[in-house]
C-alpha positions as CSV (number, residue, x, y, z in Angstrom):
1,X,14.1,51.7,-41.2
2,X,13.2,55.0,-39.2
3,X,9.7,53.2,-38.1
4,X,11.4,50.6,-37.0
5,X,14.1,52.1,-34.8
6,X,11.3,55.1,-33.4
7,X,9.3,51.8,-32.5
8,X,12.3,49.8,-30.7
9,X,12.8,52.9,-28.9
10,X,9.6,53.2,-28.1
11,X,9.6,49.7,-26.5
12,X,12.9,50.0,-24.8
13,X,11.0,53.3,-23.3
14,X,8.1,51.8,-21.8
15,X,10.1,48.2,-21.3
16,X,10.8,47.6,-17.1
17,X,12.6,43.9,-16.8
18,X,10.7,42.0,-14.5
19,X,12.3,42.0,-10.7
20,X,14.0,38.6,-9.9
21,X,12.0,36.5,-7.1
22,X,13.1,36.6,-3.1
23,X,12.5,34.2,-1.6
24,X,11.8,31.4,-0.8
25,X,11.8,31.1,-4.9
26,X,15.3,32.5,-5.3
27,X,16.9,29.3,-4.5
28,X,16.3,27.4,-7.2
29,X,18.7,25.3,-6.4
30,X,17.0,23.9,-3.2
31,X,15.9,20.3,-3.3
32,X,12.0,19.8,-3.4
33,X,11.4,16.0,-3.8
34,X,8.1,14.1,-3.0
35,X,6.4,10.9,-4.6
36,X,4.3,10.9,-7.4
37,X,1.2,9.6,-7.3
38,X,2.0,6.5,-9.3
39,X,4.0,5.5,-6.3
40,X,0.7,5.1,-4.4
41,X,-1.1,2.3,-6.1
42,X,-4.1,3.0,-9.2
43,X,-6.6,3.8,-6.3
44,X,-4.1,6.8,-5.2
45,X,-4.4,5.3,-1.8
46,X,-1.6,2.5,-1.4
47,X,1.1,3.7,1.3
48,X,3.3,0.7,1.5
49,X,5.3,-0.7,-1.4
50,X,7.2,-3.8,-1.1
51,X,10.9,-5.2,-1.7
52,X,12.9,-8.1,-0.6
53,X,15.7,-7.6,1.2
54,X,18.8,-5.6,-1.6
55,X,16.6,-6.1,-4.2
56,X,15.2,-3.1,-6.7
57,X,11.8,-1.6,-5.9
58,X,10.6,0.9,-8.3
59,X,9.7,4.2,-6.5
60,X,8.3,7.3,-8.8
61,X,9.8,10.5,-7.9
62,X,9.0,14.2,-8.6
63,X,12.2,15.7,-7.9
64,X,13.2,19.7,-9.2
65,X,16.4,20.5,-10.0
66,X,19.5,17.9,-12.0
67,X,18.4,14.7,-10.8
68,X,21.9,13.3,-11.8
69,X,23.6,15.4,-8.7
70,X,21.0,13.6,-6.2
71,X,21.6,10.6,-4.2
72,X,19.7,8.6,-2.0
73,X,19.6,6.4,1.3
74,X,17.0,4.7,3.8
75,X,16.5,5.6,7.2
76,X,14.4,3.4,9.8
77,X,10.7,4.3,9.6
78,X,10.7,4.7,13.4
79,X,13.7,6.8,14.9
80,X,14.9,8.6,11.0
81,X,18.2,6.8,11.6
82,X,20.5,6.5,8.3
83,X,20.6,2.9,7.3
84,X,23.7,1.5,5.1
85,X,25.5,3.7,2.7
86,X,24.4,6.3,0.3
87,X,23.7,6.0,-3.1
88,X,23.4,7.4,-6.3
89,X,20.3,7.8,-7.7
90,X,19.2,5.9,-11.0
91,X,16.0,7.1,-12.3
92,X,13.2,5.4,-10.3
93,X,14.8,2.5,-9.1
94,X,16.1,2.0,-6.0
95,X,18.2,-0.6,-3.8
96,X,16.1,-1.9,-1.0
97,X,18.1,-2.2,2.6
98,X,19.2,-5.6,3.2
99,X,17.1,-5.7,6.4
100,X,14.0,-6.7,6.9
101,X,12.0,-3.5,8.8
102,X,10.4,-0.6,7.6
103,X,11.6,2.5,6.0
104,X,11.7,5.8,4.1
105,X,13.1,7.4,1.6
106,X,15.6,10.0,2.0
107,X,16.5,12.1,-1.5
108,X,20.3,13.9,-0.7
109,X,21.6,16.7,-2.7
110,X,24.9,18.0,-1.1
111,X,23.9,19.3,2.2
112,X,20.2,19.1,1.8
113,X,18.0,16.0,2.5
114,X,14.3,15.3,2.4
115,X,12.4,12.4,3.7
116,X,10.0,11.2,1.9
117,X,6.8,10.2,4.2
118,X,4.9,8.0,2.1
119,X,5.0,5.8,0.6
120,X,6.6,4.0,3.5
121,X,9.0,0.9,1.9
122,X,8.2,-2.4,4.0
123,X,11.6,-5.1,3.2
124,X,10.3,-8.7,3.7
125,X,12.2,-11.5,5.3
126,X,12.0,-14.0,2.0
127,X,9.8,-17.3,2.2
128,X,12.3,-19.6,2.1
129,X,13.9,-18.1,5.6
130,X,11.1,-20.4,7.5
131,X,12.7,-23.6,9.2
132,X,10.8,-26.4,9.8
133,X,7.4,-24.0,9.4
134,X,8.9,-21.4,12.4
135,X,10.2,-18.2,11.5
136,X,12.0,-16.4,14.5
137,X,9.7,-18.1,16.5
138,X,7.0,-17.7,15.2
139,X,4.9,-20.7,14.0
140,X,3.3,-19.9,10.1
141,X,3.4,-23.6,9.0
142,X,4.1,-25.1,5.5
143,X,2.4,-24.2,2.0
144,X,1.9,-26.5,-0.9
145,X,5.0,-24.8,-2.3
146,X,6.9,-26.4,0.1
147,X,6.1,-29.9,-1.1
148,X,5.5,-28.5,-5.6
149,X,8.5,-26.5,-6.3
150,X,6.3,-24.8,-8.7
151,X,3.3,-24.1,-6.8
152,X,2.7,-20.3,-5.8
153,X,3.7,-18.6,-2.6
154,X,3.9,-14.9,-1.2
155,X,7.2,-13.8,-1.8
156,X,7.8,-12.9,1.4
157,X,6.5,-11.8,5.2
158,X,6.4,-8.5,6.6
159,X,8.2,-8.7,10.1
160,X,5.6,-6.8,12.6
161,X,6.6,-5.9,15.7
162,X,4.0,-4.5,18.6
163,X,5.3,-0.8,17.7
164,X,3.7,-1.5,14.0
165,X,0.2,-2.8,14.7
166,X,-0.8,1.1,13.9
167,X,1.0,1.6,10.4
168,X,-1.0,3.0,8.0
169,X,-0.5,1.0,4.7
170,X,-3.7,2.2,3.0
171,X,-6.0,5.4,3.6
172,X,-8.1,3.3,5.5
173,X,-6.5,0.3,6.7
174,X,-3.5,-0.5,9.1
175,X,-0.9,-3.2,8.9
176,X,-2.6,-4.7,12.5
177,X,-5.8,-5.6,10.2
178,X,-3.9,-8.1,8.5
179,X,-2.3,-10.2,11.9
180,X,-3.7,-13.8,11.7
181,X,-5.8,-13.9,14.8
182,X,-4.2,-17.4,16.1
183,X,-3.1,-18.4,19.8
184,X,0.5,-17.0,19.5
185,X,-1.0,-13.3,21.1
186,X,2.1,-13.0,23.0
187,X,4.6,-13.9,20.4
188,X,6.6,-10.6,19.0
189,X,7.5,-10.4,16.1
190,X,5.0,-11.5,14.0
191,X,4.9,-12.2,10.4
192,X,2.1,-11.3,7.8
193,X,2.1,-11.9,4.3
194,X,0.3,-9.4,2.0
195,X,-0.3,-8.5,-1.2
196,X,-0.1,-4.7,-2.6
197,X,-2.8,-5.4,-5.2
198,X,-5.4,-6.6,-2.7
199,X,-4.3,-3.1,-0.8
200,X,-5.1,-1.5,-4.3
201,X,-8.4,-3.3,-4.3
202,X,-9.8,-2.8,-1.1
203,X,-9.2,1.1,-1.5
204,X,-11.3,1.2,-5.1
205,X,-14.1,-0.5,-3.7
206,X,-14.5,1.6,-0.7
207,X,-14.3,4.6,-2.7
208,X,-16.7,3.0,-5.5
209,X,-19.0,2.4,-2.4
210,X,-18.7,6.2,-0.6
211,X,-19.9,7.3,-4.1
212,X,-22.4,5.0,-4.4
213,X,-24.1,5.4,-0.6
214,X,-23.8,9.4,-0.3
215,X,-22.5,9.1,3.3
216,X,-22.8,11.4,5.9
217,X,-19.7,13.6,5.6
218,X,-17.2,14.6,7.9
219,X,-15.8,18.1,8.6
220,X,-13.2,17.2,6.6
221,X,-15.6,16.9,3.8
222,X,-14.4,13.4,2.9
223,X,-17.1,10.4,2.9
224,X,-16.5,7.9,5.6
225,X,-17.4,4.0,4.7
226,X,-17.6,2.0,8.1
227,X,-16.0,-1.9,7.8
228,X,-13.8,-3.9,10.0
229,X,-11.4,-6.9,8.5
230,X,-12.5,-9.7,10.3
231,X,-9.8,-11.5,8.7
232,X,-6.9,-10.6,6.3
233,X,-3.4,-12.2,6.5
234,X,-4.1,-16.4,7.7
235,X,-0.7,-18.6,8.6
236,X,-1.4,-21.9,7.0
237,X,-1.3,-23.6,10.7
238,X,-4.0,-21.1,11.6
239,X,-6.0,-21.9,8.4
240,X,-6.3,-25.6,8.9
241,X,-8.2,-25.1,12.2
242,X,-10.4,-22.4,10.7
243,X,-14.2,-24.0,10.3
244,X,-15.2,-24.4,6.6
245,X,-11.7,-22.9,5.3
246,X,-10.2,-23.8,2.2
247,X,-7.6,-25.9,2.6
248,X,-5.2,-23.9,0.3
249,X,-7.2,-20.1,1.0
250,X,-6.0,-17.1,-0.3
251,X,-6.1,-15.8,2.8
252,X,-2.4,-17.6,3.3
253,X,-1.0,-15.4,0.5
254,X,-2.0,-12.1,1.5
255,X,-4.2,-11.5,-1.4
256,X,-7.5,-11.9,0.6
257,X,-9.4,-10.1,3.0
258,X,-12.7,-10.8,5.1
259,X,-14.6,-7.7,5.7
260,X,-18.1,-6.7,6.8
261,X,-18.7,-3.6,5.2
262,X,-21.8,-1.0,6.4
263,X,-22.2,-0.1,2.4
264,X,-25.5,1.8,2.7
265,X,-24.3,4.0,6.4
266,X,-27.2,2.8,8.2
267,X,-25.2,1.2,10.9
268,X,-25.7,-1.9,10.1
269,X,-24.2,-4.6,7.9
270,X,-27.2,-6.6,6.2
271,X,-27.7,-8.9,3.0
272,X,-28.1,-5.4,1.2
273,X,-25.1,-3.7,2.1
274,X,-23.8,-7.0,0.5
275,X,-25.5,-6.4,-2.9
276,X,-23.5,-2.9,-3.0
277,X,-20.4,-4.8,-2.5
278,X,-20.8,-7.4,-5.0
279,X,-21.5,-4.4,-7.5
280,X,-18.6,-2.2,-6.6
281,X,-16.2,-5.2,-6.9
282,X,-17.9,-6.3,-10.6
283,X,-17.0,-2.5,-11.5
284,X,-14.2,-2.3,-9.9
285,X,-12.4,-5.6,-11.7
286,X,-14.0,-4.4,-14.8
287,X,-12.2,-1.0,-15.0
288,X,-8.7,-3.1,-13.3
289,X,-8.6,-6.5,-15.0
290,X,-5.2,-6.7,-13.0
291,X,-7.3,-7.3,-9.9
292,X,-9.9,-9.6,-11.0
293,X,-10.1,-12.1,-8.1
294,X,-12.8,-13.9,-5.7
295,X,-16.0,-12.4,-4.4
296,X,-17.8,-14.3,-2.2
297,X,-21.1,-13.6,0.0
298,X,-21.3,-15.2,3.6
299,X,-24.9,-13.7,5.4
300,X,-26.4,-16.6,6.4
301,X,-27.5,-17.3,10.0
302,X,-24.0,-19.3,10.8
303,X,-22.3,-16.0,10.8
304,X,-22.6,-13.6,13.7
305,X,-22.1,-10.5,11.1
306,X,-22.3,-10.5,7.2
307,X,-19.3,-10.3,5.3
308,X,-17.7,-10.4,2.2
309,X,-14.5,-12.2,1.2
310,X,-12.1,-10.2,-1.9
311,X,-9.0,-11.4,-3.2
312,X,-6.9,-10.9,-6.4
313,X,-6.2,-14.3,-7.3
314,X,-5.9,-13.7,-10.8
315,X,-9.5,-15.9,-12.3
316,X,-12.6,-14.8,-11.3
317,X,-14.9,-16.7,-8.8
318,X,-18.0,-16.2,-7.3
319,X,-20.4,-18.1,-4.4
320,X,-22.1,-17.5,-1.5
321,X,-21.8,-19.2,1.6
């Protein structure tokens, strides 16, 4: 017994309680919210996610504090300006605005709020909204879904206005890569449909590429893969004038994507920078079966530049043309 109380007194001698934190730690109680990096797609590079208009859209939060006191609202992705009422929050699941437009996340806990940046939350205006193949005024055209109830179509369009073109929606690609390049340039808004998972894809092929080539890097450190999306999103009215197009292309569903792609850095795009493609896509779909798709090789003489097509259409499928 008197070993054990000289040696308690010798702790409570030498024993100085730690001092508590100033701040900015001292409030714990301030909010600190920002995506996780689930909410950016499996390349970690996906900065749109997609809803229709009041629907749910799962959006992965890491949040500190009692997430039960937090609520939430959307504000317009342009000016910050509140849209609709706010809500309480419910795990990871939100309510998307019931406007079409894009916006961000803003997490409320009594006075405080914090936008969230990205992922920026694009609300579509739903298929079925077209009239006679026009939507606002825009001319997209009919789909086989129109005529077979239970053929496939995009669920929606993104509404694009000219203040848009430059959204980022991926690391490396903006939303203006994806317009159909048709004869309506003056005709605002347009509509684009577009798939997240091709998004996804495109982003793990460039980076299985910058691995591959050892590119030149940047100050920034990062490696730079040079491409240009000859095509992306195509309006079915666009895509039956388009010379050797399928007649029911991905390319009207948003899953596809033309792109010459300078694989090797050389600054040039040749039947070898091809070859690098075809094998980053065949790893790429191995290691995502979600994303297996179409590949196909166009670097014959009746094209101006190489290029490869990519989509996600679910089989896989390979040519050349």
């Amino acid at each position: 017994m008197l070993v054990m109380v000289s040696a308690a007194l010798g702790v409570v001698q030498f024993y100085h309680p730690t001092p508590a934190p100033i701040e900015p730690f001292a409030n714990v109680s301030r909010l600190a919210a920002g995506a996780s990096m689930n909410a950016f797609g499996m390349s970690r590079e996906v900065k749109l996610s997609f809803a229709l208009p009041g629907g749910e859209v799962e959006f992965p939060l890491e949040v500190s504090g009692d997430p039960s006191a937090l609520t939430y609202e959307w504000v317009a992705s342009r000016d910050s300006m509140p849209i609709e009422s706010i809500r309480p929050m419910n795990g990871a699941t939100f309510i998307a605005p019931s406007k079409p437009g894009f916006y961000r996340l803003a997490i409320v806990r009594g006075s405080d709020l914090q936008i969230i940046p990205e992922p920026t939350l694009a609300v579509m205006v739903p298929f079925k909204q077209r009239v006679g193949g026009m939507l606002n005024g825009y001319r997209i055209g009919t789909y086989v879904a129109d005529r077979f109830a239970h053929h496939d179509h995009p669920d929606g369009f993104l509404e694009v206005s000219s203040a848009d073109v430059d959204l980022r929606i991926t690391t490396h690609l903006r939303l203006g890569d994806f317009l159909t390049h048709d004869s309506q340039n003056d005709v605002w808004p347009k509509y684009v449909a577009l798939n997240p998972r091709l998004l996804d894809k495109l982003e793990l092929v460039f980076a299985k590429i910058g691995a591959r080539a050892r590119l030149s890097q940047p100050g920034d450190g990062t490696q730079s893969v040079a491409f240009d999306v000859h095509s992306g999103f195509r309006t079915p009215a666009h895509n039956a004038g388009v010379w050797r197009a399928a007649g029911d292309s991905r390319h009207q569903y948003g899953d596809a994507a033309d792109v010459a792609i300078d694989a090797n850095g050389d600054g040039r795009v040749t039947a070898a920078d091809e070859a690098m493609v075809a094998r980053a896509v065949d790893q790429v779909e191995d290691e995502h079966p979600d994303l297996v798709g179409g590949l196909g090789l166009y670097t014959s003489g009746s094209y101006r530049t190489p290029y490869v097509h990519i989509d996600t259409r679910g089989t896989r499928s390979r040519w050349k043309g």
